[in-house]
C-alpha positions as CSV (number, residue, x, y, z in Angstrom):
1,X,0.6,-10.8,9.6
2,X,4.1,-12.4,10.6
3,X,6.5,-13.1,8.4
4,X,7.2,-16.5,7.8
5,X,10.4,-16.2,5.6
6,X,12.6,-19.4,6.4
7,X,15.0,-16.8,7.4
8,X,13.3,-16.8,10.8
9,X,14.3,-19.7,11.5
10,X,18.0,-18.0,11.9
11,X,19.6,-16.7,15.0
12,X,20.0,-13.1,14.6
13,X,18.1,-10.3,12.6
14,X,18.7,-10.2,9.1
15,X,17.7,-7.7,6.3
16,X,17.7,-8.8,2.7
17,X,17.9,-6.5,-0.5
18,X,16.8,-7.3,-3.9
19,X,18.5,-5.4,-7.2
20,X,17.6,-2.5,-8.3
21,X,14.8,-2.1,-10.8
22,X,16.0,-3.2,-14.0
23,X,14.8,-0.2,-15.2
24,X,16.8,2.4,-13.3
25,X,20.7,2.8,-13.3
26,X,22.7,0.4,-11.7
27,X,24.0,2.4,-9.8
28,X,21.9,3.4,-7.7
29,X,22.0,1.4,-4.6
30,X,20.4,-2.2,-4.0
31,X,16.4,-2.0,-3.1
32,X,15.8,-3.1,0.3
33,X,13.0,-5.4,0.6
34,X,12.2,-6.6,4.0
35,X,13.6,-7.1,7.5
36,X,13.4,-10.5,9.4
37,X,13.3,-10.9,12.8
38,X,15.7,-13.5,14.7
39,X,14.7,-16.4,16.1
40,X,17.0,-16.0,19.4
41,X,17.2,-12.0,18.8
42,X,14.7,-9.7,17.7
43,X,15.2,-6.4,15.7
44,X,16.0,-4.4,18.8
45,X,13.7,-1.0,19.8
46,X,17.4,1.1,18.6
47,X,17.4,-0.4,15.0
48,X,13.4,0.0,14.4
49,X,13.4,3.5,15.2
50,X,16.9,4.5,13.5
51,X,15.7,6.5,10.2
52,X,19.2,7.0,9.0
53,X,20.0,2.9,8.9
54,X,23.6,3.5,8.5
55,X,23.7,-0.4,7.8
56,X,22.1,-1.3,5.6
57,X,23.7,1.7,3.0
58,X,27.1,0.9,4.2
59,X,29.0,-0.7,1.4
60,X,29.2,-4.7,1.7
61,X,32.7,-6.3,3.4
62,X,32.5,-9.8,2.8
63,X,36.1,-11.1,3.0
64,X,37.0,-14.9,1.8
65,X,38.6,-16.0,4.6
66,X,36.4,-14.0,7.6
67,X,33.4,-11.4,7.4
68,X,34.2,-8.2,9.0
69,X,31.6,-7.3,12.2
70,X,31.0,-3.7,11.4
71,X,30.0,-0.9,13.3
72,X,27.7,1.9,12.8
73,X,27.7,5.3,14.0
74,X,25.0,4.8,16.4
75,X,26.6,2.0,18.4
76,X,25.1,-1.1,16.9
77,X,26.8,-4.2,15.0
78,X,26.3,-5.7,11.7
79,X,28.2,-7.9,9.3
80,X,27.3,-9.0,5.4
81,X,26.5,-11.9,4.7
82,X,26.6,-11.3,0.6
83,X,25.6,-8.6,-1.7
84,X,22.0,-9.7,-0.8
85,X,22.0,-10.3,3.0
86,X,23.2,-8.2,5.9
87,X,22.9,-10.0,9.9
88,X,22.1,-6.4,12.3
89,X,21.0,-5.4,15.2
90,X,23.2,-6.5,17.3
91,X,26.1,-5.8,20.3
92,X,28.4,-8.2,20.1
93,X,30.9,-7.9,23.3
94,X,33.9,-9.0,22.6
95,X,34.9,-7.0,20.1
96,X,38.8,-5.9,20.1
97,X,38.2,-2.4,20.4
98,X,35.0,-0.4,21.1
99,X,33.2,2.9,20.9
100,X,31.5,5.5,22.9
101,X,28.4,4.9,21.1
102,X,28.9,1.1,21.2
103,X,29.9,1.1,25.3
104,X,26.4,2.6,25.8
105,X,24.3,0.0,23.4
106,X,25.7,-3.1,25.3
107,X,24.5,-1.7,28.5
108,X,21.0,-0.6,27.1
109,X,20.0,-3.5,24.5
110,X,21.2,-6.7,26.9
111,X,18.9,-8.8,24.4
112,X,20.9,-8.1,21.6
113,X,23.9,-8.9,23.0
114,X,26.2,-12.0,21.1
115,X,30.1,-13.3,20.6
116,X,31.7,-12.8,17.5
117,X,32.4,-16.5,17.9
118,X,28.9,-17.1,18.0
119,X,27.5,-14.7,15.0
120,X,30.8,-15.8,12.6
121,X,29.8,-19.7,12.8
122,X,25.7,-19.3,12.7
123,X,26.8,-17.3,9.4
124,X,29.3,-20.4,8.3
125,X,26.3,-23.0,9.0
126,X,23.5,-20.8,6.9
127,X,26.2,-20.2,4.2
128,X,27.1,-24.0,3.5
129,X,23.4,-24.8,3.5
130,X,22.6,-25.9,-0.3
131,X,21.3,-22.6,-1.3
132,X,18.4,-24.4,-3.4
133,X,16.8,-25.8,-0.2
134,X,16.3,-22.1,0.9
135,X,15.4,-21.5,-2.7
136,X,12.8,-24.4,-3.1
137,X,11.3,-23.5,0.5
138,X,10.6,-19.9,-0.6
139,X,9.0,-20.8,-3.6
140,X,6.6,-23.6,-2.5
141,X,6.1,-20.5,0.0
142,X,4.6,-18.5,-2.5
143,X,2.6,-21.3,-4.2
144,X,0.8,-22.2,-1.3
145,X,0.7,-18.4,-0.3
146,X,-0.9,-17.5,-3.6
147,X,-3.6,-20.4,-3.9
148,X,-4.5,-19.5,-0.5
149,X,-5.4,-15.6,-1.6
150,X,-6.8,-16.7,-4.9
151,X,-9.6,-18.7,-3.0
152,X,-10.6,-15.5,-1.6
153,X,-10.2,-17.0,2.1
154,X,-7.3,-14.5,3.4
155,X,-9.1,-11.2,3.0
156,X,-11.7,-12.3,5.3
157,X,-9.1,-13.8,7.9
158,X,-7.4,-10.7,8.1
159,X,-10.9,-8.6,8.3
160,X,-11.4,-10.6,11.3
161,X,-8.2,-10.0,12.9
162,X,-8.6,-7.0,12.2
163,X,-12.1,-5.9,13.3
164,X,-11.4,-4.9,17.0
165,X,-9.1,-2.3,15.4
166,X,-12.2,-1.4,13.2
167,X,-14.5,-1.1,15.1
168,X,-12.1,1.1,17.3
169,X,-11.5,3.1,14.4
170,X,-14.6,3.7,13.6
171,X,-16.4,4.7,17.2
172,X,-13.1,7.2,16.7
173,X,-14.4,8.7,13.3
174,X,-17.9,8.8,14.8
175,X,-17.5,12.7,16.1
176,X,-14.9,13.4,13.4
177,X,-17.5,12.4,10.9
178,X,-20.3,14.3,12.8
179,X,-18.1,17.2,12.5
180,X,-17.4,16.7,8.9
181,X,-20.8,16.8,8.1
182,X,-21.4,20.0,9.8
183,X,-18.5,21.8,8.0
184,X,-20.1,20.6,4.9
185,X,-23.7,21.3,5.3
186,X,-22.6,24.7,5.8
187,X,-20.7,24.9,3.2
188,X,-23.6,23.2,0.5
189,X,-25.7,26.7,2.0
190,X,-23.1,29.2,0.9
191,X,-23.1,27.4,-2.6
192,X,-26.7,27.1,-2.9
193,X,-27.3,30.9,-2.3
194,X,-24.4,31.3,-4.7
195,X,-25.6,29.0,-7.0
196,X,-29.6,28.2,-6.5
197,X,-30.6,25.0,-8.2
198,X,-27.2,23.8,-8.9
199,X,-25.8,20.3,-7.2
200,X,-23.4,21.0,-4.9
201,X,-20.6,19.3,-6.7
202,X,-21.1,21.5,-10.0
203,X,-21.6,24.7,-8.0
204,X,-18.4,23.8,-5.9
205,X,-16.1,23.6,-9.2
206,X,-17.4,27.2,-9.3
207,X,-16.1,28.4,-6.0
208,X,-12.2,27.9,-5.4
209,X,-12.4,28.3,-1.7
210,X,-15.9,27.1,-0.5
211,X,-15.2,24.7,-3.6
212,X,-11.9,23.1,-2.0
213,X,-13.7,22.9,1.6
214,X,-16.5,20.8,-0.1
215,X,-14.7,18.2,-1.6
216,X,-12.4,17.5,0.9
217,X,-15.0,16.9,3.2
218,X,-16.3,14.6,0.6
219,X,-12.9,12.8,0.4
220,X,-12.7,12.7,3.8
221,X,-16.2,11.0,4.2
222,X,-15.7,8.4,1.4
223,X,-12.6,7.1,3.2
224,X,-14.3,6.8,6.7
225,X,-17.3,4.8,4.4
226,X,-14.9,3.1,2.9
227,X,-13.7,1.1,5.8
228,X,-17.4,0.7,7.3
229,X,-17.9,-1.5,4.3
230,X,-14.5,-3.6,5.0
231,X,-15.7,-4.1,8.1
232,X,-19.4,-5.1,7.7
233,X,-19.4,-5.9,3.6
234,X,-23.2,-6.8,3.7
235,X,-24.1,-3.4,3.9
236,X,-23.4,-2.9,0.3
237,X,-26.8,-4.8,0.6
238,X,-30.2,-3.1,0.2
239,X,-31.4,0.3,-0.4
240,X,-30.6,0.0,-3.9
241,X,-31.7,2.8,-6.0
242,X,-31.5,3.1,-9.8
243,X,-28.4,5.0,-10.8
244,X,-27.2,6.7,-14.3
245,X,-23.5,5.6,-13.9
246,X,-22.1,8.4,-15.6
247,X,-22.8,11.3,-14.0
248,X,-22.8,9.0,-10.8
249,X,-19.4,8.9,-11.6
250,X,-18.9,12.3,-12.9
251,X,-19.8,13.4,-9.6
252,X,-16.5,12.0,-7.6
253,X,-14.7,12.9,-10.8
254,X,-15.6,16.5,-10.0
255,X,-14.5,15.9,-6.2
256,X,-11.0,14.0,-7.3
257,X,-10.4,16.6,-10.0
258,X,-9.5,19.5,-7.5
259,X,-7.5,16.6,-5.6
260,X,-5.6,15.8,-8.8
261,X,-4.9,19.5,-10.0
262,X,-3.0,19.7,-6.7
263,X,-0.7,17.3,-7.8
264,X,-0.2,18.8,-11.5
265,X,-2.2,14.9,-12.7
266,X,-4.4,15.8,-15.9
267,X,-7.5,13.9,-14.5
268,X,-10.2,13.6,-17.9
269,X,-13.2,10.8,-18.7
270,X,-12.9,9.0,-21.4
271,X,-15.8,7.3,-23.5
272,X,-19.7,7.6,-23.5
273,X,-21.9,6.2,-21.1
274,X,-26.3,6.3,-21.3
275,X,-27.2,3.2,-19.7
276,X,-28.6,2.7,-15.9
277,X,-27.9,0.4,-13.3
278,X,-29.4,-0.6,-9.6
279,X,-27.2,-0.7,-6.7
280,X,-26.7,0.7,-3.1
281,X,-25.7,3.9,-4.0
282,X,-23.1,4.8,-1.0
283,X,-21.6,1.3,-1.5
284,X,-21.1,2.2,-5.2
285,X,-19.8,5.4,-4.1
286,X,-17.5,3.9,-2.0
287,X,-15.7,1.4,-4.8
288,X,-15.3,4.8,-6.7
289,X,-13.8,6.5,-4.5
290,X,-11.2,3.8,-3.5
291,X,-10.4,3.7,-7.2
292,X,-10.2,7.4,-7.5
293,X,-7.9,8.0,-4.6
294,X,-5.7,5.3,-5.9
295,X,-5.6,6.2,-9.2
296,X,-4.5,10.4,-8.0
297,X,-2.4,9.4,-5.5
298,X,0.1,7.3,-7.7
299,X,0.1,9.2,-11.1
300,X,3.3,11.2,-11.6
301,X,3.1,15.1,-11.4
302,X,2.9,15.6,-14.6
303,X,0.8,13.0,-16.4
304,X,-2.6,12.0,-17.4
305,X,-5.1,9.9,-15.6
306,X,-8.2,8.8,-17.5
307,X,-11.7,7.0,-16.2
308,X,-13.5,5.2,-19.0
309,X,-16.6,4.1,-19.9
310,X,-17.5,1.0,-22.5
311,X,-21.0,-0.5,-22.5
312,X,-23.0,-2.7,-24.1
313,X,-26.6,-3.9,-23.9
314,X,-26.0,-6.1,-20.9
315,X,-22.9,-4.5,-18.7
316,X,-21.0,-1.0,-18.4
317,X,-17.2,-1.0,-18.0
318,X,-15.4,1.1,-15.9
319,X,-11.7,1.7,-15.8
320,X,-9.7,4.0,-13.9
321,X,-6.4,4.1,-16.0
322,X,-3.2,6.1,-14.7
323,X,0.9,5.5,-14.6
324,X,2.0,4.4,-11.2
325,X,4.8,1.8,-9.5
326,X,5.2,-0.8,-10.9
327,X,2.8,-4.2,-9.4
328,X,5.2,-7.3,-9.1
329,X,3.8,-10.9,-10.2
330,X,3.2,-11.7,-6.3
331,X,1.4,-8.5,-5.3
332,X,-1.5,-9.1,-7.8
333,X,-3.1,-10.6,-5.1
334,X,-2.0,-8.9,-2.0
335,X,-2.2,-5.3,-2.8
336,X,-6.2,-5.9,-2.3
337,X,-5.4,-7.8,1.1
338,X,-6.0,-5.0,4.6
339,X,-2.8,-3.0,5.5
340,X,-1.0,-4.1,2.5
341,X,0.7,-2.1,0.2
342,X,3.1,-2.9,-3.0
343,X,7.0,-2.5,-2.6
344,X,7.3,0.7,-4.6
345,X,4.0,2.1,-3.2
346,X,5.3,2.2,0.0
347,X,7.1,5.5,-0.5
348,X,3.5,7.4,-1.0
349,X,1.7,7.8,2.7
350,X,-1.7,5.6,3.0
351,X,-2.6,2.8,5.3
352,X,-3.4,0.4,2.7
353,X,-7.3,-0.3,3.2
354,X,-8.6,1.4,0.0
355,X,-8.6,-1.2,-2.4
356,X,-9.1,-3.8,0.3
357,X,-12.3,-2.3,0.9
358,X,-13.2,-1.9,-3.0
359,X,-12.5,-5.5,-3.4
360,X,-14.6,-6.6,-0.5
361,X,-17.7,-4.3,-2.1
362,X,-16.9,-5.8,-5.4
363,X,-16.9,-9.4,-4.2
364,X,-20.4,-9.1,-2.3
365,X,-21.9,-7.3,-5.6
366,X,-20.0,-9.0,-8.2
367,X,-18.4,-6.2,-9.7
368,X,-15.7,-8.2,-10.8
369,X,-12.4,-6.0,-9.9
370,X,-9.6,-6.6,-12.0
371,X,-6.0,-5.2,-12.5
372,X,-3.6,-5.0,-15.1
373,X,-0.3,-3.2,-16.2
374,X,1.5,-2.1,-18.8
375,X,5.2,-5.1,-18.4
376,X,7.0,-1.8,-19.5
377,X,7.5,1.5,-17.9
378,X,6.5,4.6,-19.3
379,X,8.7,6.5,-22.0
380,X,8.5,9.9,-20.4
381,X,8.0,9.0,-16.5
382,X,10.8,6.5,-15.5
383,X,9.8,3.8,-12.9
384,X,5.9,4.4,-13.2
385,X,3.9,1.9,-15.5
386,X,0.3,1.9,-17.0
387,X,-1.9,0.8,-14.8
388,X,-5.7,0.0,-14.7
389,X,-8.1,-0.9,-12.7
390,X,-12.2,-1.6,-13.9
391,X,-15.2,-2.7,-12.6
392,X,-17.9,-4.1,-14.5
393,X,-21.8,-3.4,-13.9
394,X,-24.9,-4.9,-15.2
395,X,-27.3,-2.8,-16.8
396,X,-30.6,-2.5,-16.2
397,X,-31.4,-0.3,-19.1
């Protein structure tokens, strides 16, 4: 999706931090939250690959009179703005003196070339614009942005744009998947020898090798059918089959539990659950496991993770409760949108279609998908907040 920051609107690439989270020290340098493209210069091919990004830790040098056109170690240009906003990526050739490095970028990113002139007064115009214009267009930004994703509309925009990927993806998975399936059915004849009578999910928790083998060719096969049903959500249609939700459940609790010892996460259920329910079963199965991945992958070594089952005569309640980053009031929304993932996710690996997936299956079968958190961080793990996700289902006995 492009970014349609009013900051696009300038020049030259700019990158813009935020403070850092109120709950860490203040020392610790400013967060950076996003990178915006020029309107006359891109973020040249040298800046997007640099991993070090000399820039954007340098200390800010904003002088009074003049701003100071840095240079970093790699050859390219920058210059802050403020505290809050740093103009980069770019050569600017007429600079006094000049390095090696410097010398070389000119000649090899001609787009990003620019006068010092030029970059000094595009910064004097954006700095005497009323800084409540800016502020007002950002926020009426959001409002629209988030009435938009609360009518439900954007997830199935962005499916769209991104179903030729999809579909690419999955004709990809289709051998990896045949040959997943062939690891495992091997496997599920070594534990039924082992273990005669047993399901292979409770004879693998007996087994540390074969065991491991099994459910990672389970996790592996719940996230390949977890983006078949992002795709195409009206498969979550049909073949329904009556289901005792717990030890439904129990069953990728079992599968996640070997995941989560990896990590040093106390993974437990929570609560007491009798009643049945009719659904497809794999489109169940893949809500769970989107849930279950989540909920692993973002608990600190270290801590607890909980599912939990509350039911009545009419629904059954399940919430999948761990400590992870904390969700800001804007990313409600998006974090179940395709390819997105929250700010201080980002530092885990993932792609981001997890949850988008579990909300499309929850939408068609109205499983209602909620999310909360905890507005203060944990006591013992700093920077990591309750958080829970549930589903509700109806009962059908």
């Amino acid at each position: 999706m492009s970014d349609r920051s009013a900051w696009r609107l300038f020049p030259y690439p700019t990158a813009h931090f935020g403070p850092p989270e109120e709950s860490l020290p203040t020392k610790l340098p400013r967060r950076l939250d996003k990178v915006v493209d020029g309107s006359l210069i891109p973020l040249p091919r040298t800046c997007r690959l640099c991993r070090a990004k000399p820039c954007t830790s340098s200390t800010p040098s904003v002088l009074s009179t003049t701003r100071l056109i840095e240079t970093c170690k790699y050859g390219m240009n920058y210059v802050w703005i403020n505290n809050e906003l740093l103009v980069l990526g770019l050569t600017v050739t007429d600079l006094p003196t000049s390095t090696k490095q410097a010398s070389r970028r000119r000649r090899q990113e001609l787009g990003a070339r620019a006068k010092q002139g030029e970059v000094r007064s595009a910064i004097d115009r954006i700095a005497s614009v009323d800084a409540d214009v800016l502020l007002r267009f950002e926020q009426d930004k959001e409002v629209v942005l988030e009435e938009y994703l609360r009518s439900g509309q954007a997830l199935d925009v962005i499916v769209n744009e991104l179903r030729d990927e999809f579909k690419q993806s999955l004709n990809q998975s289709h051998d990896f998947l045949q040959l997943i399936k062939l690891i495992q059915g091997h496997v599920k004849t070594i534990l039924e020898e082992r273990f005669p009578g047993d399901p292979p999910e409770v004879a693998a928790d007996k087994l540390d090798s074969e065991g491991a083998i099994y459910f990672s060719t389970e996790l592996m096969i719940g996230k390949i059918d977890a983006t078949l049903f992002l795709e195409q959500p009206n498969l979550a249609f049909g073949n329904e089959r009556t289901i005792e939700l717990h030890r439904f459940v129990t069953k990728y609790y079992r599968i996640y539990r070997s995941y989560a010892q990896q990590k040093h996460v106390d993974l437990r259920t929570t609560g007491a659950s009798y009643g049945r329910v009719r659904y497809n079963s794999a489109a169940i199965g893949a809500v769970v496991h989107a849930l279950l991945d989540n909920l692993v992958k973002y608990a600190p070594p270290g801590s607890k993770a909980d599912i939990l089952f509350v039911e009545d005569l009419d629904s059954i309640r399940v919430e999948f409760a761990s400590l992870g980053p904390r969700i800001k009031d804007m990313e409600y929304q998006r974090i179940f949108l395709p390819g997105y993932r929250g700010i201080q996710a980002r530092q885990e690996a993932g792609l981001g279609f997890g949850l988008a997936a579990a909300r499309r299956i929850s939408d068609a079968l109205d499983l209602e998908l909620t999310v909360r958190q905890s507005p203060t961080q944990d006591s013992s793990f700093r920077g990591s907040y309750l958080t829970t996700f549930g589903l509700s289902f109806t009962r059908i006995s």
